[in-house]
Backbone bond lengths (Angstrom), bond angles and torsions (degrees), N, CA, C in turn:
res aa  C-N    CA-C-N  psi(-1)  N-CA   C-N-CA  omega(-1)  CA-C   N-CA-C  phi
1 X - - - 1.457 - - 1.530 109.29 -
2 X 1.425 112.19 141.04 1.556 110.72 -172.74 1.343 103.66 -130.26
3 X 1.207 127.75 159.83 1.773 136.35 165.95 1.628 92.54 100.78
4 X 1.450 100.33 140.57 1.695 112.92 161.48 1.353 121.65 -42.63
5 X 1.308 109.19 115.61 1.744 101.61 167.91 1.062 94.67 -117.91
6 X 1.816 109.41 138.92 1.331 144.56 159.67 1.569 118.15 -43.79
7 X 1.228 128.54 127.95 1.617 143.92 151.50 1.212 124.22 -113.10
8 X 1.056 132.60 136.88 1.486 149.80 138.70 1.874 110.87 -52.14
9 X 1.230 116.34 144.40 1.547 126.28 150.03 1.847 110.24 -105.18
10 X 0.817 104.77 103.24 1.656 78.68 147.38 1.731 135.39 -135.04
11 X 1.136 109.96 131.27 1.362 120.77 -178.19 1.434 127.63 -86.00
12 X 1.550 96.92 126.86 1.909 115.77 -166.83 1.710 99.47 -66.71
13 X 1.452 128.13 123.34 1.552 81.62 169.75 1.609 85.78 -154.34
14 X 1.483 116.46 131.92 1.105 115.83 174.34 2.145 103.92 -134.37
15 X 1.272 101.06 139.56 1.609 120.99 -172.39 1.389 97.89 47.55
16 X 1.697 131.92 48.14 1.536 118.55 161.42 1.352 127.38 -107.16
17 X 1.473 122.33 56.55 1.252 142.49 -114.77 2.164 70.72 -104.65
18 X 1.021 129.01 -49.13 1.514 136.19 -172.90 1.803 111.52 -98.02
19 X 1.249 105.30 17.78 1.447 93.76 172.59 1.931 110.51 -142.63
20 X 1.988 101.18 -11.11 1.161 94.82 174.19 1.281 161.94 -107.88
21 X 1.635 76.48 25.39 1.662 111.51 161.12 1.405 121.19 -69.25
22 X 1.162 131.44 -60.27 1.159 139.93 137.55 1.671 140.83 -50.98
23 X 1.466 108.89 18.23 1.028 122.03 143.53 1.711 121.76 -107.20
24 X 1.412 99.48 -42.90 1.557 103.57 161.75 1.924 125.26 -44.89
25 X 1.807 105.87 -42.41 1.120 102.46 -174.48 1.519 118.17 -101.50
26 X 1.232 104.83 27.39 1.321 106.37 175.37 1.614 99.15 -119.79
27 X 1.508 106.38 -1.50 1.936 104.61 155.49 1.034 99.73 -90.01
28 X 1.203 153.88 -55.85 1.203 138.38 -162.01 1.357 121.89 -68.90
29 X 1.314 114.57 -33.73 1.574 119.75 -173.94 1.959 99.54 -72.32
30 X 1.842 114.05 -14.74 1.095 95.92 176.30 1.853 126.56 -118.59
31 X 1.715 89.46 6.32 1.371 112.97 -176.78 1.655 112.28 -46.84
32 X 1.609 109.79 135.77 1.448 100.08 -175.22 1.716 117.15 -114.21
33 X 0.602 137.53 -141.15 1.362 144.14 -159.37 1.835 100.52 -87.75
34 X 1.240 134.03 130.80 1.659 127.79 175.37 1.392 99.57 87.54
35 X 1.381 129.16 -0.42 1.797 108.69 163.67 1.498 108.54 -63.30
36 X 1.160 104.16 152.26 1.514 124.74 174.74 0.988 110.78 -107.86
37 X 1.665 118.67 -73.11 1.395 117.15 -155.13 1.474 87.43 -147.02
38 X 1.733 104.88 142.47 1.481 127.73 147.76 1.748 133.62 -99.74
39 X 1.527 101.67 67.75 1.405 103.64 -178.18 1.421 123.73 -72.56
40 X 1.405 123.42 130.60 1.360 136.24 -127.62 2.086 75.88 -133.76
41 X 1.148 120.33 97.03 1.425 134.58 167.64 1.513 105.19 -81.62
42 X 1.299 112.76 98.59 1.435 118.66 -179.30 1.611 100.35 -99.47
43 X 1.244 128.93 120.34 1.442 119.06 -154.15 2.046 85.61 -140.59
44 X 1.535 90.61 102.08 2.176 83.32 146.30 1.811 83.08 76.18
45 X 1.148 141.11 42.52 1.122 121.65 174.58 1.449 97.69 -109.88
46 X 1.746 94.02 142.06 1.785 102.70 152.51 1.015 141.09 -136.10
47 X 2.239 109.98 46.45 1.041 107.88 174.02 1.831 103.33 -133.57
48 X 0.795 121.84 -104.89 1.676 98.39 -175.58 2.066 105.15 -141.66
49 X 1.507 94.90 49.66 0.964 108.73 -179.90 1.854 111.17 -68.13
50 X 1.269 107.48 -64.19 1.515 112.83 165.68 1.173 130.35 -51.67
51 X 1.419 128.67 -14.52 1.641 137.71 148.44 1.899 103.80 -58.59
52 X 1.069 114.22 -54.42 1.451 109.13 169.38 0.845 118.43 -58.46
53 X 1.353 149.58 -67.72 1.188 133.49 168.77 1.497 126.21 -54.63
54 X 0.969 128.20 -13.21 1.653 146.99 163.32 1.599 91.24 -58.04
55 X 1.258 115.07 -80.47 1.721 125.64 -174.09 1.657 98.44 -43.26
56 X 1.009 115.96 -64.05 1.825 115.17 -171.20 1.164 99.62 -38.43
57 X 1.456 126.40 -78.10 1.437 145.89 -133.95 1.429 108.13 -61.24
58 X 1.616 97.23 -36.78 1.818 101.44 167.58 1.470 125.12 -60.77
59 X 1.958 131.30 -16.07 0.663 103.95 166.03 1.587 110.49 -108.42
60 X 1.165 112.51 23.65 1.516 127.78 -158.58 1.844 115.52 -123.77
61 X 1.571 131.35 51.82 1.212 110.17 -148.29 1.608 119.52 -68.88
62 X 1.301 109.13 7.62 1.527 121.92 -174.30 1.639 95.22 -87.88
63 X 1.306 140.04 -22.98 1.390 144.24 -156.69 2.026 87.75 -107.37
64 X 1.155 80.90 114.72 1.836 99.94 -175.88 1.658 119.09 -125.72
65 X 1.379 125.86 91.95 1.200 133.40 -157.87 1.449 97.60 -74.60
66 X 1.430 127.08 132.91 1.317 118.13 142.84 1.495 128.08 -114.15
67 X 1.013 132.35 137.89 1.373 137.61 -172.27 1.542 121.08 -105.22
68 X 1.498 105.79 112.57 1.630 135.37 -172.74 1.361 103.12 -97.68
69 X 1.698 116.22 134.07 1.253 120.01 166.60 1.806 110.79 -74.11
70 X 1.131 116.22 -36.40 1.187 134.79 -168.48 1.836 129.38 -81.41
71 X 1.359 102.61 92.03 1.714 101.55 -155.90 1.276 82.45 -68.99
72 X 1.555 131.42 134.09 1.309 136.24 159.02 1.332 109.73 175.79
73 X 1.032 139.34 99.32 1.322 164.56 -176.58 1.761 118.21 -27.77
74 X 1.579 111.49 -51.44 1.584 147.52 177.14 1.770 95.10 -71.43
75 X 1.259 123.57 -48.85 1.252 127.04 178.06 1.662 115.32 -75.80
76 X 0.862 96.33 -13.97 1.705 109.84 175.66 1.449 106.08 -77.44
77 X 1.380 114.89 -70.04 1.185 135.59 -171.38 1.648 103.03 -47.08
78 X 1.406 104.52 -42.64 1.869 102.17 -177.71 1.512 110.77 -81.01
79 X 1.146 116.12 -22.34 1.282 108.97 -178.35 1.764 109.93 -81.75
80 X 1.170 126.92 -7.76 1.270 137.46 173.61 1.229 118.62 -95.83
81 X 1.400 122.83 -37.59 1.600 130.32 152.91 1.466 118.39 -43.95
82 X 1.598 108.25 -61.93 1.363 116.80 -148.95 1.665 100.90 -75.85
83 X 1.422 113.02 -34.75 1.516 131.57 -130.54 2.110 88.16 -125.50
84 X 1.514 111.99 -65.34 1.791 93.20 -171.83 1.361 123.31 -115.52
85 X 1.495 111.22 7.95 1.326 125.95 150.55 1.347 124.10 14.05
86 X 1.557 81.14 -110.82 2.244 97.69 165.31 1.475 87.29 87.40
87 X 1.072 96.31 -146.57 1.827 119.46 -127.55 1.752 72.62 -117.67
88 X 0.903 132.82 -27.85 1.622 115.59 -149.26 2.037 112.91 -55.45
89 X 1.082 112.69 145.44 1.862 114.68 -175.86 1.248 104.14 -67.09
90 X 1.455 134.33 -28.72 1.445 137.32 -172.69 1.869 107.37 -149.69
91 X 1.226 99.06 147.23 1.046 121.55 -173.95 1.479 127.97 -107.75
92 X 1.045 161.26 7.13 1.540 165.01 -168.99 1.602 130.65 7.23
93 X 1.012 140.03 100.03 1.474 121.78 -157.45 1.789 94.40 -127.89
94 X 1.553 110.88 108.80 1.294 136.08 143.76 1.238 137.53 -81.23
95 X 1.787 102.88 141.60 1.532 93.11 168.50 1.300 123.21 -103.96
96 X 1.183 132.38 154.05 1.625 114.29 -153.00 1.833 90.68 -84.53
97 X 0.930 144.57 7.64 0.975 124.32 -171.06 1.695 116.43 -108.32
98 X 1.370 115.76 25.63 1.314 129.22 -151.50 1.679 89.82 -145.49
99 X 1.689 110.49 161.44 1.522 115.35 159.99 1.505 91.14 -135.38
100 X 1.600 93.36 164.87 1.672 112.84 172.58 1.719 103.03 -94.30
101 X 1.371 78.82 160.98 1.515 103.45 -171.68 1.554 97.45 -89.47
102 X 0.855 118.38 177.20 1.603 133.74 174.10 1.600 109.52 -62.04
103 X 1.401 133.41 123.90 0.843 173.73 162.11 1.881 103.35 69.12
104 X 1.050 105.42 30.41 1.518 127.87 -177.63 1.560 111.33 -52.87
105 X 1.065 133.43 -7.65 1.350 145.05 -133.87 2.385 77.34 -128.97
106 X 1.462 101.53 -90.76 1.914 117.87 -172.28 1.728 76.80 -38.73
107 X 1.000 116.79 -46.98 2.134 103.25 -148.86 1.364 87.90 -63.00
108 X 2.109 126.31 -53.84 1.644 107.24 -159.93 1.650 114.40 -72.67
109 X 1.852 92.27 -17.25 1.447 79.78 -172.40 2.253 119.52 -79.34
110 X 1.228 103.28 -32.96 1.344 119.26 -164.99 1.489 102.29 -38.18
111 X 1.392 116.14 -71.79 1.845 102.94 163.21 1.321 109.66 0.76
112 X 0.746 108.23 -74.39 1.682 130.69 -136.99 1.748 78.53 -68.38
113 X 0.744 97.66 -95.90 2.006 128.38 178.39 1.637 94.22 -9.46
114 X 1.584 121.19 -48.79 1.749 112.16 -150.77 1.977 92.15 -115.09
115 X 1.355 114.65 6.65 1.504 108.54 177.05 1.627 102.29 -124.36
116 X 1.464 124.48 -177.36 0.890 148.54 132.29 1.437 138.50 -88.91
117 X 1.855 121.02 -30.93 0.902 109.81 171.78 1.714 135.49 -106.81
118 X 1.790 105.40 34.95 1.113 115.30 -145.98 1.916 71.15 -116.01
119 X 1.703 115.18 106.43 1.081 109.86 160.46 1.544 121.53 -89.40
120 X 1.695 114.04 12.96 2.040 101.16 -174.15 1.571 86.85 -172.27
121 X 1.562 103.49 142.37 1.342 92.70 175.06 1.897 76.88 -141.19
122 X 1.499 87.49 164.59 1.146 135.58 -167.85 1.819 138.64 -93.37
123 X 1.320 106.92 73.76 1.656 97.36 -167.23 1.863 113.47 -70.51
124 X 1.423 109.95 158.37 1.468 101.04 164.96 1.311 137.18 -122.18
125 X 1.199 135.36 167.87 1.290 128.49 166.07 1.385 130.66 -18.17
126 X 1.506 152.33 84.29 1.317 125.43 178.07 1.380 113.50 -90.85
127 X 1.554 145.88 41.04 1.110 160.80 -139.44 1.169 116.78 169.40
128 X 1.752 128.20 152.54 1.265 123.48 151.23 1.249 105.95 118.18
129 X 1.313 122.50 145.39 1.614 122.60 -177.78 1.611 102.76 -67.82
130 X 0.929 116.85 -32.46 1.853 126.37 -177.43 1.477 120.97 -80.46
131 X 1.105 115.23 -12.42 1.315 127.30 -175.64 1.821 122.67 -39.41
132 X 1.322 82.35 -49.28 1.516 94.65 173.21 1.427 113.63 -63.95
133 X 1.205 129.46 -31.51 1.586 141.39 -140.17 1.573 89.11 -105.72
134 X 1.551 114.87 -40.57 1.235 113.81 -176.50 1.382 131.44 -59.00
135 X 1.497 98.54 -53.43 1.481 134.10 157.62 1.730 100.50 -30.53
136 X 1.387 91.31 -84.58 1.687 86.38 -165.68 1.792 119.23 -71.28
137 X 1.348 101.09 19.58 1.611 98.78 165.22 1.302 94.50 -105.06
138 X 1.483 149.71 -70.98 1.458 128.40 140.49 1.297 118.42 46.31
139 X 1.197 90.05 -110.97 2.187 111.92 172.19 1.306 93.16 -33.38
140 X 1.533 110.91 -90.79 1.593 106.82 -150.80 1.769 115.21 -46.45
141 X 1.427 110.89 -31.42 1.232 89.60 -178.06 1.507 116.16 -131.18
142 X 1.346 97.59 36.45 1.693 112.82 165.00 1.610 110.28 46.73
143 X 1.259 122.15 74.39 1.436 144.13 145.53 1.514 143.22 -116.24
144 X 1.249 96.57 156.16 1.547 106.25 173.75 1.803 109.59 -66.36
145 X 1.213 94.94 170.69 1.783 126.68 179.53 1.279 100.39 -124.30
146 X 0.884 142.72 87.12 1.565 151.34 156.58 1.739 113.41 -1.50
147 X 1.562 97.53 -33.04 1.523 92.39 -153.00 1.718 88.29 -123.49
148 X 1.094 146.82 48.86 1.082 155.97 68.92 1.746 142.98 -137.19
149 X 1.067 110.04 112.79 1.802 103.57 -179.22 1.562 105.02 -128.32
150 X 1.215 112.29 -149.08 1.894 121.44 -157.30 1.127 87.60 173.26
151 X 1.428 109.87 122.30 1.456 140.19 161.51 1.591 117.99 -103.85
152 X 1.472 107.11 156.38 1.704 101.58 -167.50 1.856 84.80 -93.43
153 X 1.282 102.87 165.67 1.805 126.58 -179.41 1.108 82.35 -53.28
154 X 1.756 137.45 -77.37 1.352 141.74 -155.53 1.622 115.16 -24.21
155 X 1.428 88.77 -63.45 1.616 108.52 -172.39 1.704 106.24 -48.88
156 X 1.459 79.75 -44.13 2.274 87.98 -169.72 1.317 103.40 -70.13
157 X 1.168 136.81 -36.13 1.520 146.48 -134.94 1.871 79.81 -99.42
158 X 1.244 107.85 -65.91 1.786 115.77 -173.17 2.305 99.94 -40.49
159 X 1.172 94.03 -55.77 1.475 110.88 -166.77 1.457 111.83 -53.94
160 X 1.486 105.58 -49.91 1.698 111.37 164.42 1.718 124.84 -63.10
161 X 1.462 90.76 -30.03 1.647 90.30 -165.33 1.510 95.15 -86.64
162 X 1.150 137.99 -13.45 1.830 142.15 166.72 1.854 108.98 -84.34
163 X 1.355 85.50 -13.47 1.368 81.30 177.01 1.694 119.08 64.73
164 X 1.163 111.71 42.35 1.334 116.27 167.61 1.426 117.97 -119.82
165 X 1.530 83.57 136.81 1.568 117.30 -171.02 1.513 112.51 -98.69
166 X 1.723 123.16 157.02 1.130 108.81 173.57 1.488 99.20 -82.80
167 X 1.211 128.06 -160.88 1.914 121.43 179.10 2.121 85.06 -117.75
168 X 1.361 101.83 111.00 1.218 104.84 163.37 1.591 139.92 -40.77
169 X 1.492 114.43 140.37 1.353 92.58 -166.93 1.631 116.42 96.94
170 X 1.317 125.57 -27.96 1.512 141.62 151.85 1.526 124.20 -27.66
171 X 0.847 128.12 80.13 1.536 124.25 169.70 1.081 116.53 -47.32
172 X 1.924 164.23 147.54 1.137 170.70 12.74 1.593 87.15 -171.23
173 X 1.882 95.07 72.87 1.415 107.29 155.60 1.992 117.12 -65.15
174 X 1.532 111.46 5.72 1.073 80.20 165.12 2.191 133.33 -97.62
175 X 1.494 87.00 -1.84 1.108 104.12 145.20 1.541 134.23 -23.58
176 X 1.490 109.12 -76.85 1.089 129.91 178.78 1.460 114.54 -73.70
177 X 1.802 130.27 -28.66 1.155 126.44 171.59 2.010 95.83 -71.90
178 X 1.106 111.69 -29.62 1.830 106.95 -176.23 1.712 116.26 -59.19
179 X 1.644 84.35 -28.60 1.749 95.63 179.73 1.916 107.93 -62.06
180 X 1.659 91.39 -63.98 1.051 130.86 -164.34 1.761 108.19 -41.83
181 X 1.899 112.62 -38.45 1.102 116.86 178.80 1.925 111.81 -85.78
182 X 1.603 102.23 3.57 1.106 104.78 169.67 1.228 126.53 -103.80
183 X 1.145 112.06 0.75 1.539 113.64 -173.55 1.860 121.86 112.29
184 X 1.370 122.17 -22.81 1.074 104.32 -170.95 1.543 100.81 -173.13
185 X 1.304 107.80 143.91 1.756 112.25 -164.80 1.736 86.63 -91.75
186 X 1.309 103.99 100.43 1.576 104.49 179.33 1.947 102.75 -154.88
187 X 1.218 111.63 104.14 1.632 120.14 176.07 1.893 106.93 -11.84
188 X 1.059 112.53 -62.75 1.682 98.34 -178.52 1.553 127.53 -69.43
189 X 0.796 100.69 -2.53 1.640 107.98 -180.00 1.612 100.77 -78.70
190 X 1.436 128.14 -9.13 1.406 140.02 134.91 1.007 111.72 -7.88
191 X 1.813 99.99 -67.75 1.361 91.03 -145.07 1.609 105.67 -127.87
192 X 1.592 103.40 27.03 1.325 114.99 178.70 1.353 109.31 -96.01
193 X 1.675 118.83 134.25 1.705 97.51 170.16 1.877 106.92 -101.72
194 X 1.422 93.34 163.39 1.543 112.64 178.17 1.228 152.89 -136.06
195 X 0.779 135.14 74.14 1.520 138.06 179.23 1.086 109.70 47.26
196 X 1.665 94.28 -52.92 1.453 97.12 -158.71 1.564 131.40 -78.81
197 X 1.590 102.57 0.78 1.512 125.21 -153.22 1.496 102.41 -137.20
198 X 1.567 117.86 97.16 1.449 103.57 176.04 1.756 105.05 -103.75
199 X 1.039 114.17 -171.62 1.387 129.22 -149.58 1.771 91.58 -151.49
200 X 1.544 126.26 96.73 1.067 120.71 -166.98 1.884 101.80 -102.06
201 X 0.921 133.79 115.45 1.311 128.17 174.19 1.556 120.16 -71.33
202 X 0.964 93.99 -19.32 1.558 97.26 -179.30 1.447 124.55 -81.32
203 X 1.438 99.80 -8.64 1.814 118.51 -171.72 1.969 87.00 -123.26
204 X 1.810 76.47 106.85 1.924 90.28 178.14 1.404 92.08 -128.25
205 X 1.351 101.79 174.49 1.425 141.56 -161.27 1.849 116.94 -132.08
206 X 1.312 96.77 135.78 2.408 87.48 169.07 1.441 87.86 -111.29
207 X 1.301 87.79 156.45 1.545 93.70 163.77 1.569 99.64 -132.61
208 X 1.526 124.15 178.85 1.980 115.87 159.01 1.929 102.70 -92.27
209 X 1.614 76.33 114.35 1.560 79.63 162.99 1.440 129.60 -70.19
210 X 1.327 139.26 170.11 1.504 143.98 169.95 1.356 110.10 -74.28
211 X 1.502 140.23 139.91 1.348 132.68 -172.39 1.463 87.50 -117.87
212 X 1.307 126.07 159.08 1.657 135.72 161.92 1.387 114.90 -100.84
213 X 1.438 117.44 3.57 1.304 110.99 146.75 1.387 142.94 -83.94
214 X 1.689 113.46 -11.69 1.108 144.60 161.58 1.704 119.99 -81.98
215 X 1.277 91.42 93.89 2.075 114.10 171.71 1.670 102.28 -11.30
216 X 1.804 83.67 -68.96 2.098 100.57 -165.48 1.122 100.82 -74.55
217 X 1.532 136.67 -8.51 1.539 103.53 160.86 1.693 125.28 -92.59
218 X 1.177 91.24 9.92 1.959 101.63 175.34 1.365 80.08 -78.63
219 X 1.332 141.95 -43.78 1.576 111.35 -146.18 1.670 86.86 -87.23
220 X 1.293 126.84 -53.09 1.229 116.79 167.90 1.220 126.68 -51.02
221 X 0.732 139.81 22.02 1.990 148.95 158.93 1.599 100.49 -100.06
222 X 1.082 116.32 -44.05 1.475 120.39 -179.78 1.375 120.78 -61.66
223 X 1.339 104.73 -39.44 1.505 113.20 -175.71 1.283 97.61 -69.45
224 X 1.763 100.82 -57.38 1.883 83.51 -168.51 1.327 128.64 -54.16
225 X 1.458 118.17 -32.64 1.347 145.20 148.44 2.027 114.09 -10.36
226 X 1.692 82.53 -49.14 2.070 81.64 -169.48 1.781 95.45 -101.11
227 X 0.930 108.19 -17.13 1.571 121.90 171.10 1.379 105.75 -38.03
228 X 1.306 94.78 -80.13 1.765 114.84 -176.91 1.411 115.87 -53.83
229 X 1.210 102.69 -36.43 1.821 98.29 -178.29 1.443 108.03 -84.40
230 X 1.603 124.20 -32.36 1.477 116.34 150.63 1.517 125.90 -37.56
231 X 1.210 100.20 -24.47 1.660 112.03 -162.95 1.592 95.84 -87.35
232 X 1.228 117.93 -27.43 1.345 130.26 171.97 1.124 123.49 -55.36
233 X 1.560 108.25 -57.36 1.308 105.32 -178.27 1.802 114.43 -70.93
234 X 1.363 105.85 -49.04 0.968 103.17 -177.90 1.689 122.18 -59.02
235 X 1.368 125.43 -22.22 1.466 109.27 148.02 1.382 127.95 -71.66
236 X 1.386 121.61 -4.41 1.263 132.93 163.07 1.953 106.11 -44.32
237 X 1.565 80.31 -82.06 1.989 100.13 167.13 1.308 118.28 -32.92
238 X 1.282 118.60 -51.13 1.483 135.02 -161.91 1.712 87.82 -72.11
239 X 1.107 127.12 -89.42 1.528 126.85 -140.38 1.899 91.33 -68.07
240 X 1.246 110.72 -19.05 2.166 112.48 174.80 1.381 73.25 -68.08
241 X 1.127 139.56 -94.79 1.634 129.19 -131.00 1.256 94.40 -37.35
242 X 1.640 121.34 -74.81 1.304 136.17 -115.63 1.757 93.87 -72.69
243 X 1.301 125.84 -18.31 1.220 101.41 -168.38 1.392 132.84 -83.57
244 X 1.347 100.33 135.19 1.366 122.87 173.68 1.726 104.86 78.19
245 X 1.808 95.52 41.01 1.615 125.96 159.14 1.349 100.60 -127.95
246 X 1.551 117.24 160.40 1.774 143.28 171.07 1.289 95.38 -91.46
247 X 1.473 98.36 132.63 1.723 116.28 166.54 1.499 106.19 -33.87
248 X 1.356 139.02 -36.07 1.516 134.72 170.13 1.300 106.64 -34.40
249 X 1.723 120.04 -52.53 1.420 119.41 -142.37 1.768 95.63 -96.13
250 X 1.682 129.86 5.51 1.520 108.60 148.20 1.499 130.11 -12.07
251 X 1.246 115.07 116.10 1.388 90.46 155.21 1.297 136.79 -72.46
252 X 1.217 118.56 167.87 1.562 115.87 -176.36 1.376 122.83 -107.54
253 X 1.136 109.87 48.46 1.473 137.32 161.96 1.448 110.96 -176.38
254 X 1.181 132.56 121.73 1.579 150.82 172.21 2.056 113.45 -40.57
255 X 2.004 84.77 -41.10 1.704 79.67 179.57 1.092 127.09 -97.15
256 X 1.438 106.54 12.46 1.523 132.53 161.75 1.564 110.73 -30.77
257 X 1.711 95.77 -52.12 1.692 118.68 -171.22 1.598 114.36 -82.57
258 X 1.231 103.00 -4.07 1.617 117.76 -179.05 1.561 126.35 -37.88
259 X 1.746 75.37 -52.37 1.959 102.24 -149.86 1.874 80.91 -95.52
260 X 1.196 102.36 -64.81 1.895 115.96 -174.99 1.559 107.60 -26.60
261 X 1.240 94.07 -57.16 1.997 109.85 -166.94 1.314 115.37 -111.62
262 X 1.587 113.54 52.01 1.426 133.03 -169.81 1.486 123.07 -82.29
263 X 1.592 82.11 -35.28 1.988 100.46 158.70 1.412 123.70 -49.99
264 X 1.518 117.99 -39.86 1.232 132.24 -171.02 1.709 111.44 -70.28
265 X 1.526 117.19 -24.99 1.395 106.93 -160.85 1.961 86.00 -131.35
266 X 1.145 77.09 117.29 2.076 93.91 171.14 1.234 103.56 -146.33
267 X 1.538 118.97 -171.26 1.078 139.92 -158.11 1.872 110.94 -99.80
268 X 1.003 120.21 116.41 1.357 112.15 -179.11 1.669 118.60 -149.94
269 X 1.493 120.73 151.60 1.304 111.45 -164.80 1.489 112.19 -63.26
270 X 1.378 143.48 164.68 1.249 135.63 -178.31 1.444 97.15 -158.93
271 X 1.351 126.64 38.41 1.439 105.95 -177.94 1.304 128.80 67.63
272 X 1.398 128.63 -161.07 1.536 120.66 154.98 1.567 116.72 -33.86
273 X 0.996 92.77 -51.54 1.857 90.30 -168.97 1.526 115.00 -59.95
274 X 1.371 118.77 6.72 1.528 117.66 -173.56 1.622 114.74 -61.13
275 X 1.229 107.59 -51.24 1.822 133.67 174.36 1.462 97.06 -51.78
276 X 1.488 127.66 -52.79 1.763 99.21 169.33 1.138 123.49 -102.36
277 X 1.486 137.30 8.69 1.489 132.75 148.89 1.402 103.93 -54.95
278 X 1.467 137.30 -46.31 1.039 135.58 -152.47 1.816 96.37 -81.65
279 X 1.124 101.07 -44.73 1.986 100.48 164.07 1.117 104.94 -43.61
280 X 1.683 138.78 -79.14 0.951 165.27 -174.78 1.382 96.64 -16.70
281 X 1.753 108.54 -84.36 1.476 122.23 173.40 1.263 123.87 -23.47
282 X 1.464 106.04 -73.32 1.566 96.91 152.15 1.166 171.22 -63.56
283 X 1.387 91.71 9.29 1.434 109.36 167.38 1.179 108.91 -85.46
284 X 1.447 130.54 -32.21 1.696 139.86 -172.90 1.369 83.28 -89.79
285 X 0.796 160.23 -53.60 1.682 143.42 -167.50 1.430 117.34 -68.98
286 X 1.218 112.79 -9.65 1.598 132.57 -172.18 1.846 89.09 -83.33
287 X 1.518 107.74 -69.23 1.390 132.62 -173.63 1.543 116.31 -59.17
288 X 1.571 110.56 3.86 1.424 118.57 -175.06 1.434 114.89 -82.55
């Protein structure tokens, strides 16, 4: 394939009022030829994240803030699909709370750029005690990283024009976009890999890790901790609904499935992990 094709970035970013400067300028310092636009989804914030990006954008006219009442990540993502999309050949999806590595940007896009049947590619970890572990769950079972990938126009253009939404409120919608670039909201497509989904190693990401010498990041380890296993159940719910429904028929809210599919989420031993399933639980029983 030859001639410049156009991309969009856009960045998720809610309360990153101290980290999204330096996530912003580590796109730009690596932005390549056919960017358009850097839409900066400020969603549910209440600290002075959108003043930063306000300040950037003035010297930046490609850096385009939009402002969301709604902190929620899944709701972000649809309102940027459905609503500022456009025409662009590739798409980029950051989290503001992360920077790219050096030339992280040519590595996710080139897939895309030198194939036809590569609808999503895949950045990885360049950090982190897990990094390695992450990576090679990745490969084997062909997924996204939440916190950065690139989708082809096709995929986006198909997704808007069916009108499918993620169901707001969704924890690790990139899950469901991994399905989504496979064809079908169905639990094994987890753990199937595809053509259609590469996993580029060469296009990494930093994020701030948690230190264990730091008090407030024990409590923040914890959260993320009941986060994820919330995120559990609720793909539990999600892939029970969906079967033998089209990604259209999501619902459009996650706790929709709360009260409906109440049978599905109880209390059960899990080893260590019992003390935060039981967080977990209750947080969806709170939300019922």
């Amino acid at each position: 394939m030859s001639g410049t094709r156009s991309y969009n970035v856009v960045v998720l970013a809610h309360n990153e009022a101290r980290r999204i400067t330096r996530c912003l300028e580590s796109i730009l310092a690596h932005a390549t030829e056919g960017l358009q636009y850097i839409y900066v989804l400020v969603n549910g914030c209440t600290d002075d994240t959108a003043d930063v990006v306000t300040r950037l954008s003035a010297n930046q006219p490609e850096v385009i803030g939009v402002w969301l009442d709604r902190a929620d990540k899944a709701a972000s993502w649809n309102h940027y699909v459905q609503t500022l999309s456009g025409d662009a050949d590739f798409h980029v999806f950051v989290d503001g709370d992360i920077y790219l590595a050096d030339n992280a940007l040519p590595e996710l896009l080139a897939p895309l750029q030198n194939t036809s049947h590569v609808l999503a590619t895949a950045a990885v970890p360049a950090n982190g005690r897990s990094r390695v572990k992450w990576l090679t769950n990745m490969q084997r079972w062909g997924r996204l990283a939440g916190a950065l990938y690139a989708l082809r126009g096709e995929l986006v253009n198909e997704i808007r024009e069916e009108s499918i939404t993620l169901p707001a409120g969704l924890i690790g919608e990139d899950f469901i976009v991994t399905c989504l670039t496979k064809g079908s909201i169905e639990y094994q497509q987890l753990f199937a890999p595809s053509k259609r989904l590469r996993v580029v190693p060469a296009a990494q990401f930093y994020f701030d890790g948690l230190r264990v010498t730091n008090w407030r990041h024990w409590q923040a380890a914890l959260n993320r901790l009941v986060r994820y296993q919330v995120r559990e159940h609720q793909l539990k719910l999600l892939f029970h609904y969906m079967q033998d429904k089209q990604p259209s028929q999501m619902p459009g809210e996650i706790t929709a499935l709360y009260g409906e599919l109440a049978h599905l989420i109880r209390y059960q031993y899990r080893g260590r992990n019992t003390p935060v399933d039981m967080l977990a639980i209750r947080h969806i029983k709170r939300q019922s």
